[in-house]
C-alpha positions, 0 to 999 in steps of 0.5 A: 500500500502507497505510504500517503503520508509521505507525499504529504495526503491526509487519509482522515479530515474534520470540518469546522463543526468537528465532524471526522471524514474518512478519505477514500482510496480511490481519491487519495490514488488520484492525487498520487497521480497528479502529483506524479508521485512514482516511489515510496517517497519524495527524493531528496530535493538538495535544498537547506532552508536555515535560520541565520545564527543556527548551528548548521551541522554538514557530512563532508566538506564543502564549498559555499557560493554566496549570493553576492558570489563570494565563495567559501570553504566549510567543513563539519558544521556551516558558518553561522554568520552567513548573510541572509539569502539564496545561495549555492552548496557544492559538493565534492563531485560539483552537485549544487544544492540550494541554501537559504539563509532567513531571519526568524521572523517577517518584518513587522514595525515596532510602531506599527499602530495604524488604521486604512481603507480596504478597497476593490480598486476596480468599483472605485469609479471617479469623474475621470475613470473610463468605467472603472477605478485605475491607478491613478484613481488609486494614487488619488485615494491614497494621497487623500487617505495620508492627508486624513491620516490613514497609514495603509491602503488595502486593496484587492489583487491587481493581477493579470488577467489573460489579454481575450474576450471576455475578460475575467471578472474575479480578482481572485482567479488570476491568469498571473500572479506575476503581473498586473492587469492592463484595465488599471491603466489610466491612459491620460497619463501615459507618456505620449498619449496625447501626441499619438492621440488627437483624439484622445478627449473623444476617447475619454468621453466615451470612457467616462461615458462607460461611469453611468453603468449600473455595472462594471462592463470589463468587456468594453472597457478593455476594448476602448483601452485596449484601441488606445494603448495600440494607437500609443504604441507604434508612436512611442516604441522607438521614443522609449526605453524601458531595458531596465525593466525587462532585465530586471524581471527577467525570463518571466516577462519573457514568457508572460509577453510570449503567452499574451501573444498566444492567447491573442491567437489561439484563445486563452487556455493553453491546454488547447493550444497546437502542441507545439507552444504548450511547453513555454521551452518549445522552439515554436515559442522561441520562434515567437520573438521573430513573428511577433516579436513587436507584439511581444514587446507591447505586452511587455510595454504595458507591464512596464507601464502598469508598473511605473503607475503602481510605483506613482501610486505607492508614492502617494500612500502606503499600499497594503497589496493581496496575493490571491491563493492560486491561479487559473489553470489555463493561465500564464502562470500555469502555463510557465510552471506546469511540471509544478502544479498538480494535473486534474486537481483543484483546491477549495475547502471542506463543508462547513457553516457558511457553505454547507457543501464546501467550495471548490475554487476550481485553481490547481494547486503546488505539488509540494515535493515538485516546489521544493524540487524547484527550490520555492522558485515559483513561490519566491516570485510570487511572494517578491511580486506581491511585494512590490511597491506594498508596505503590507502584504495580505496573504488570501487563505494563508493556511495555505502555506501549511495545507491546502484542501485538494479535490479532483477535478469534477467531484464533489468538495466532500471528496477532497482531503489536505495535502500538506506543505513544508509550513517551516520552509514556506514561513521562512522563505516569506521572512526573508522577502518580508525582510528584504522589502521592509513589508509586513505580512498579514494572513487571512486565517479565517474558516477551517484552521488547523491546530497550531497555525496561528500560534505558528504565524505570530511566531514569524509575525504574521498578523492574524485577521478578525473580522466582527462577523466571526469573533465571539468577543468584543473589539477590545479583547482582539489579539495586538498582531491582528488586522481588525475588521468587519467584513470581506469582500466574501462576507455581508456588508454593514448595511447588508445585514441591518437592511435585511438586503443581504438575507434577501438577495441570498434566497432570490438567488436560490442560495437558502442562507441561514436566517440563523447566521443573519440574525446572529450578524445583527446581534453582533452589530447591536452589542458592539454599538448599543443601538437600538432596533430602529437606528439609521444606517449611517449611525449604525455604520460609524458607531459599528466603526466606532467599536471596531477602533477599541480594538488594541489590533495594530491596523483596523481597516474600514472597507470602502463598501460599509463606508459608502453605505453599499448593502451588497457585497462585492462577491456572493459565494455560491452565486451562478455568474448568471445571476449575480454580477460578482465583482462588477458592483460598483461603489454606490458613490464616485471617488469625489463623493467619497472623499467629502461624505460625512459618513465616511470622515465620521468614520475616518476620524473614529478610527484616526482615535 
């Protein structure tokens, strides 16, 4: 019989109610088989992950390659003073393997004492917005957030999408994790835009005309930026240089640009691509660059772009960015690193009380014997990504990092079971990143949580995450290495619950909610706030803030959608994309109206007390 646990498969899992299931042979065969798993066990994956400081006892003598390529000799024990980073252990036959050296802990401030927004950029619409919030839409907010005091901005995963028709909707479901999303450029700022575009107003008119919506149309957004950033391209591709960059993200960009291109002609899934460019190592996809070399540099030239506005934006506030849990199986990031992700698998959680089926979020999963093999490369780039231009980095299902609930693909979420991941390996790796970009780290710990991970996180200063919705104590009594809140973009809004509009749009959607679960909701909004049956909205959003700010949690974020008063969420679990726009709701008032309603600097100023 195969040795399940080796490969890291739990034959035996318990929901959040405490009930115990039992795996069948059947599933825990096929994730064997997805993991490619061929012996008793993984082979060895000639990787050393250590503290720095710590004894590190070695067989045999070797020599050591440093990042900065300085070379040592070792013999019996590792050097204790080595710096931190990746670096290279040769043996005597010239075998490499990889050595990283990581500080005990992420970076966390000793200061760190602060409150912010939380906000789905995309709903952000301003008077000068083309349909949706960009980045300079962004830069705006966050400028204005400093002048109120806010020390953090959150916003929702920018990540690329793959560049078809119709374009990806959900944040959380990311072509790549490694780039950004073209629809958040703001094409007014743009080097060039107004010389290669006499009719750039026009363009803008019909731009902002796409405000009046009642929904975010992504579609046609993208057409109309998309028309403009072609008509920018052939002006400026010779005016500009922008090598520092390529170099700077490498064979990464190459690839992405490459899959961009492919996409463009043969669709966005890459699994029914002709054979010949599946394998981003194929000639065909070498020959790309002579084809269509030019479009290739134009993908590249709208990443550097998106990363120039980012970098504006980030000046202007202290950005908090949130890495999704996976990607899309047919992206590009799936594309680069197939040999790394599980075939015919996808990740999601088990039954439990807020989904009495379990989820199933259809984002194929790392095999952890194939990542540490890869010695972390994809989750460092990953991670390093996240962290650019970000002050904090906030990870989704950070629970994640120690094991992530597997499902084969077209089976119920009850046939699924965990799969478990090296948790001290990927928790150091992330310090040494966190170090690096001087960014602190938050980890969305919320639903089915193992024994012993969050006491595992506040050991390496990843700040926990309490929501009011889920806390059975007061504000007061939350954790200090927290981030306080009332909502997700997953859960019920303020206004939501005190309506009855949440419950209500639930059952018309056929989603049978628990009236329990509501009603639980409003009693914890009335004892947090002492207001009685009848009190307005407004006052129950501030008072409800109000109670939040007692909390002794180093960040309280208050989500752009309670400010404004919204009473739908941004995402509705369970709901059929043909019922319910999910993530195409935008905010019920425009970025000009925000900054300037009581409501929200009532709130702004309870939390800046």
């Amino acid at each position: 019989m195969p040795n399940f646990s080796a490969w890291g498969i739990d034959e035996k899992y318990r929901d959040d109610a405490g009930q115990w299931y039992e795996v069948s042979e059947a599933t825990k065969n096929k994730f064997l088989t997805a993991m490619q798993a061929a012996q008793e066990g993984p082979a060895d994956a000639a990787l050393l992950v250590c503290r720095q400081g710590a004894n590190v006892n070695i067989s045999e003598s070797c020599e050591l390659q440093l990042e900065d390529g300085t070379g040592l000799h070792a013999t019996g024990q590792l050097p204790r003073d080595l710096p931190l980073g990746y670096h290279s252990i040769f043996d005597r036959d010239g075998r490499e393997s990889r050595l990283i050296v990581t500080p005990p802990r992420c970076f966390l401030p000793s200061d760190l004492h602060t409150w912010g927004w939380a906000l789905q950029l995309y709903s952000l619409r301003s008077q000068s917005s083309w349909g949706m919030g960009d980045l300079e839409d962004l830069r705006r907010m966050c400028k204005w957030s400093a002048e109120l005091g806010a020390g953090v901005v959150m916003v929702n995963p920018l990540c690329a999408t793959a560049p078809v028709l119709p374009q990806q909707a959900s944040p959380y479901y990311p072509s790549s994790r490694l780039f950004l999303n073209p629809l958040y450029l703001c094409i007014e700022k743009i080097a060039g835009a107004r010389e290669a575009l006499p009719d750039l107003e026009t363009l803008a008119e019909e731009g902002r005309a796409l405000n009046d919506k009642p929904l975010i149309d992504r579609d046609e957004i993208y057409r109309l930026k998309m028309r403009a950033l072609e008509k920018i391209w052939p002006v400026m591709r010779d005016k500009i240089s922008f090598s520092d960059f390529e170099r700077g993200r490498g064979r990464s960009l190459q690839l992405f640009a490459s899959f961009c291109v492919l996409a463009e002609q043969f669709g966005a899934n890459w699994r029914t691509w002709p054979q010949q460019y599946r394998s981003p190592d194929g000639p065909a996809v070498l020959a790309l660059l002579v084809e269509f070399g030019d479009r290739v540099r134009f993908h590249k030239w709208l990443q550097y772009l998106l990363d120039e506005q980012l970098k504006v934006a980030s000046s202007a506030g202290n950005i908090m960015h949130d890495l999704p849990v996976g990607v899309a199986p047919d992206g590009a990031d799936a594309w680069m690193w197939q040999d790394v992700f599980a075939k015919d698998v996808s990740v999601g959680a088990p039954p439990d009380l807020f989904n009495s089926n379990g989820q199933d979020w259809g984002l194929p999963p790392f095999v952890p014997h194939k990542l540490r093999a890869a010695w972390y490369e994809p989750f460092i780039q990953t991670v390093r990504t996240a962290l650019r231009y970000a002050r904090g980095l906030r990870i989704d299902h950070v629970m994640g990092l120690f094991r992530l609930f597997w499902i084969p693909v077209g089976e119920p979420s009850a046939h699924g079971t965990y799969v478990r991941y090296n948790a001290d390996e990927m928790l150091s790796i992330l310090a040494l990143e966190s170090a690096r970009a001087e960014t602190f780290i938050v980890g969305e710990d919320l639903g089915t949580v193992d024994e012993g991970v969050r006491e595992k996180l506040a050991e390496h200063a990843v700040l926990s995450y309490r929501l009011l919705w889920f806390e059975e104590k007061q504000p007061e009594h939350y954790p200090k290495l927290a981030v306080a809140a009332v909502s997700t973009h997953d859960l019920p809004t303020i206004a939501g619950i005190w309506s009855g509009a949440d419950f209500d749009e639930q059952t018309e959607l056929g989603l049978e909610p628990s009236r329990d679960n509501s009603e639980k909701m409003r009693w914890y909004l009335k004892r947090a706030t002492n207001v009685h049956e009848h009190e307005h909205i407004s006052d129950v959003i501030v008072k409800t803030h109000e109670a939040l700010a007692r909390s002794p949690a180093v960040i309280t974020l208050a989500s752009l959608e309670d400010s404004a008063g919204a009473d739908k969420r941004p995402n509705l679990p369970g709901a059929r994309e043909d019922t319910r726009p999910n993530w195409c709701i935008p905010l019920p008032k425009k970025l000009e109206e925000i900054e300037t309603d009581p409501t929200v600097l009532r709130i702004a100023a309870s939390l800046k007390r």
